[in-house]
C-alpha positions in Angstrom: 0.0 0.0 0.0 1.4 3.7 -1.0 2.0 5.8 2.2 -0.3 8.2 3.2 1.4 11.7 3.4 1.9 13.1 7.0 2.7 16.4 8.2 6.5 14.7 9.1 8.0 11.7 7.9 8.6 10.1 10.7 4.4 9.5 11.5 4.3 7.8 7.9 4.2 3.7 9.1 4.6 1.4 6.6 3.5 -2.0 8.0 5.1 -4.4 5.4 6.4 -7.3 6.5 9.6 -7.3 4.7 12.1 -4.8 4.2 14.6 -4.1 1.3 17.6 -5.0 3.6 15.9 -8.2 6.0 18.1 -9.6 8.8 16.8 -13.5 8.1 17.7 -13.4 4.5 21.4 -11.8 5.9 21.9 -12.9 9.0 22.6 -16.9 8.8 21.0 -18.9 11.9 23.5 -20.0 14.4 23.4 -23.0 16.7 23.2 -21.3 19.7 20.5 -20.9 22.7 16.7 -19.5 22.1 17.1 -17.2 25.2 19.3 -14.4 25.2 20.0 -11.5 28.0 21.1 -8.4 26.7 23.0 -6.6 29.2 24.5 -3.0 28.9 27.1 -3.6 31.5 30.3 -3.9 29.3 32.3 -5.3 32.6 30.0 -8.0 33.5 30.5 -9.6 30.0 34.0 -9.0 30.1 34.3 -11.0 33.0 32.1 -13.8 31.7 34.6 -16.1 30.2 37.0 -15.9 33.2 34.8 -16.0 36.1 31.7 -17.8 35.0 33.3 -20.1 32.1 31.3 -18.0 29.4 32.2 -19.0 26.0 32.1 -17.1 22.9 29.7 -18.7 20.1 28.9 -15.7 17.9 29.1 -12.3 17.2 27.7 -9.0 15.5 29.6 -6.5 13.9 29.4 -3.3 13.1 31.6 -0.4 12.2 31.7 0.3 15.7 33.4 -3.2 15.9 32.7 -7.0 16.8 30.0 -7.6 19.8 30.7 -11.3 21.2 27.9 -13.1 22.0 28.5 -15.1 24.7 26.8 -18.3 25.9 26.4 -19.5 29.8 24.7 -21.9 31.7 21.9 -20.5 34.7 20.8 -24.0 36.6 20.4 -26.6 33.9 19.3 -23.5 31.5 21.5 -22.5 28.3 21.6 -19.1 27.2 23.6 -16.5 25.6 24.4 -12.9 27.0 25.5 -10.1 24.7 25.6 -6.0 24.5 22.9 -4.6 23.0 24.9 -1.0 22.0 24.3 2.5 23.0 21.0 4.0 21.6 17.8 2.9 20.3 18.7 2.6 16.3 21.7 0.4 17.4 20.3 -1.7 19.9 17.6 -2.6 17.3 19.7 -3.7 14.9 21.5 -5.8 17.4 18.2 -7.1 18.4 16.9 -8.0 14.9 20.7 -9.8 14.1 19.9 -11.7 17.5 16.6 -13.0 16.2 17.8 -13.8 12.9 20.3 -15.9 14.8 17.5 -18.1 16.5 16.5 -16.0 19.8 13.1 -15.7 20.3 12.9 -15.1 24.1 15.3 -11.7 25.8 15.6 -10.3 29.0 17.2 -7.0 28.9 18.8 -5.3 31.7 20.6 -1.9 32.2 20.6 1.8 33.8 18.5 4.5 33.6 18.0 8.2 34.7 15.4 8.3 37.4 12.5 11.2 37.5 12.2 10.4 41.2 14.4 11.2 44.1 12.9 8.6 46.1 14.7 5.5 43.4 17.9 5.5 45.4 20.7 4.2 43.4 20.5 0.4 42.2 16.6 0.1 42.9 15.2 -1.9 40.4 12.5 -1.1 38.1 10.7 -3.5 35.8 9.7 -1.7 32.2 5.7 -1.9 31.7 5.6 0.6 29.2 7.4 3.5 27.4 6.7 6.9 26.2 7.8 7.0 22.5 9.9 9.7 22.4 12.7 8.7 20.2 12.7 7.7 16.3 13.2 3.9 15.9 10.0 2.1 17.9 8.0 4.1 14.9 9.4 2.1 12.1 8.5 -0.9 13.5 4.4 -0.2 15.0 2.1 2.1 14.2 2.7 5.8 15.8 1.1 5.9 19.4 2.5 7.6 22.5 3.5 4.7 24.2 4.3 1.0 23.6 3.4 -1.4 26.6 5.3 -4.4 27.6 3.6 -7.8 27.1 2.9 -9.4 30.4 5.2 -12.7 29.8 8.3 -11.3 30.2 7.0 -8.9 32.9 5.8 -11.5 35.1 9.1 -13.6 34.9 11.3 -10.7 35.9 8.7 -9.8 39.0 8.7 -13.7 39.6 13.0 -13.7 40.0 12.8 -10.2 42.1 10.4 -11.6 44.7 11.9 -15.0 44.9 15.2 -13.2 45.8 13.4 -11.0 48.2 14.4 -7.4 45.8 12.4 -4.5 46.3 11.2 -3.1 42.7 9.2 -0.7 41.3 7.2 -1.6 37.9 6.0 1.3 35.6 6.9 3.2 32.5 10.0 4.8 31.4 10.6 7.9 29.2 12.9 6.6 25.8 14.7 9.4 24.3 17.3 9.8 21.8 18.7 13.4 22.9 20.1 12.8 26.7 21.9 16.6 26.1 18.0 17.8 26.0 16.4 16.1 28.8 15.1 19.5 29.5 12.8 20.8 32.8 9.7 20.9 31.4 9.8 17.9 29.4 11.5 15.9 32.7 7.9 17.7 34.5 6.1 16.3 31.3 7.2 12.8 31.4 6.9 12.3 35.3 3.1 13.5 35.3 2.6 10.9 32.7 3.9 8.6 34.7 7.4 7.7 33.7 9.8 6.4 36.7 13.2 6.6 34.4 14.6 7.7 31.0 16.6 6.1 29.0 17.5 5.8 25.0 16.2 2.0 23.8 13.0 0.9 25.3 10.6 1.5 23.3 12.8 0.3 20.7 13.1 -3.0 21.9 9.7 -3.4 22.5 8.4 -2.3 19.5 10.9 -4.9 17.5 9.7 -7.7 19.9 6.1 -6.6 19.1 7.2 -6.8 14.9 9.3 -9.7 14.6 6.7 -11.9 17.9 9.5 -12.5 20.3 9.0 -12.2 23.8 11.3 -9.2 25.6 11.6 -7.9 29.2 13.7 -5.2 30.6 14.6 -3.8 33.9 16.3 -0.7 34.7 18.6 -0.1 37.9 18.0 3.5 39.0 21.3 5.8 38.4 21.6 9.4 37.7 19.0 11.7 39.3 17.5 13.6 36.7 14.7 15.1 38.9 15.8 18.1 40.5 17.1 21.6 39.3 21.1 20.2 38.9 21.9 16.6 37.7 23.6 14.3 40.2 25.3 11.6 38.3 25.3 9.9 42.0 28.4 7.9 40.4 25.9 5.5 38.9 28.0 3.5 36.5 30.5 2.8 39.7 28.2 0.2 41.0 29.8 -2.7 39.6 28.2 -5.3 42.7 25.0 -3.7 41.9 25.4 -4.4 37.7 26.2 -7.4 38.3 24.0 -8.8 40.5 21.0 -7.3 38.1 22.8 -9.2 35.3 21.9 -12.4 36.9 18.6 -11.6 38.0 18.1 -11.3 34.4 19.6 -14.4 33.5 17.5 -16.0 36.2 14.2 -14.4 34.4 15.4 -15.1 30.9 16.0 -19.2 32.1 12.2 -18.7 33.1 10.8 -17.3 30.0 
């Protein structure tokens, strides 16, 4: 069907199935696990392989350079664990590569700005939903503010988090691509609407899950305070005990899905 002309390009969704450039007609399938985590904490997958006798059975490459995919066992449960990248344009095309692989079942887990004081450092926060402020989610489902979570994956991470006895929060999250403008109003904005966090790939992810049917679930571990009138980093991306110990979570959930 011909598009129908918007007022910007970027409200003009084309809903065929296949595009000129389509990952399962590039991307060969690899013998690897169905579940995947994608973690955004570079030094817990570095420290796969030596600590946790990861192995490397893939990878994805880009002109930022080669992204191992790494496979693990959780209990009697093989998966593989991999960076997404930085960004939601990136860490789609990671995700579609993933599925064209054979994944079909992710857990994602990584930081995010909070809009409330109250999210101390490390407090997790399980992604229902998330306000579509960015470009890429609108390529891949019909324009909408938001784009909710399916309940699956959802349930599986909340299932992990109370078995370990971890307080959580679940809720929305604000996905942006311009961190440099995360100004006042639209911080004010996006917390009356709801959003606990902000971050740059959520919606993304989501939205590709929805498109290609593959079940995704992300949480977030509060880090910078972006609530107030001055940012406090609050040395977020120190936390290396707390990274790590979401990565597993996530594992945990992912072995569940």
């Amino acid at each position: 069907m011909p598009l129908h002309p918007q007022p910007y390009p970027i409200l003009e969704f084309d809903d065929a199935p296949e595009a000129l450039i389509e990952p399962s007609r590039l991307i060969p399938r690899a013998d690897i696990p169905s579940r995947c985590v994608l973690c955004f904490f570079q030094e817990v997958l570095a420290a796969l392989p030596a600590d946790h006798g990861a192995t490397q059975v893939a990878e994805v490459r880009s002109e930022q350079g080669i992204t191992p995919v790494y496979a693990l066992e959780v209990g009697d449960t093989s998966l593989v664990a991999a960076h997404p990248g930085v960004g939601a344009p990136l860490a789609a095309g990671i995700l579609e590569e993933l599925i064209a692989m054979g994944c079909d079942r992710f857990i994602v887990c990584g930081g995010a700005g909070v809009l409330r004081r109250d999210l101390v450092v490390g407090h997790p926060v399980i992604v229902t939903g998330a306000v579509r402020d960015e470009g890429t989610s609108y390529h891949y489902v019909a324009p909408s503010r938001e784009v909710v979570a399916e309940p699956g994956p959802v349930a599986a991470l909340e299932g992990v988090l109370r078995a370990h006895g971890v307080e959580y929060l679940a809720g929305k999250t604000w996905t942006t691509d311009a961190f440099y403008r995360e100004t006042p109003d639209r911080v004010a904005r996006r917390r009356e609407e709801g959003c606990l966090t902000v971050e740059m790939e959520a919606a993304a992810f989501l939205a590709v899950a929805r498109f290609r049917g593959v079940a995704l679930g992300q949480v977030l571990y509060s880090g910078d305070d972006v609530s107030g009138e001055v940012w406090d980093s609050r040395q977020w991306q120190d936390r290396t005990s707390v990274r790590e110990r979401l990565f597993w979570l996530a594992a945990e959930a992912c072995a569940a899905l």
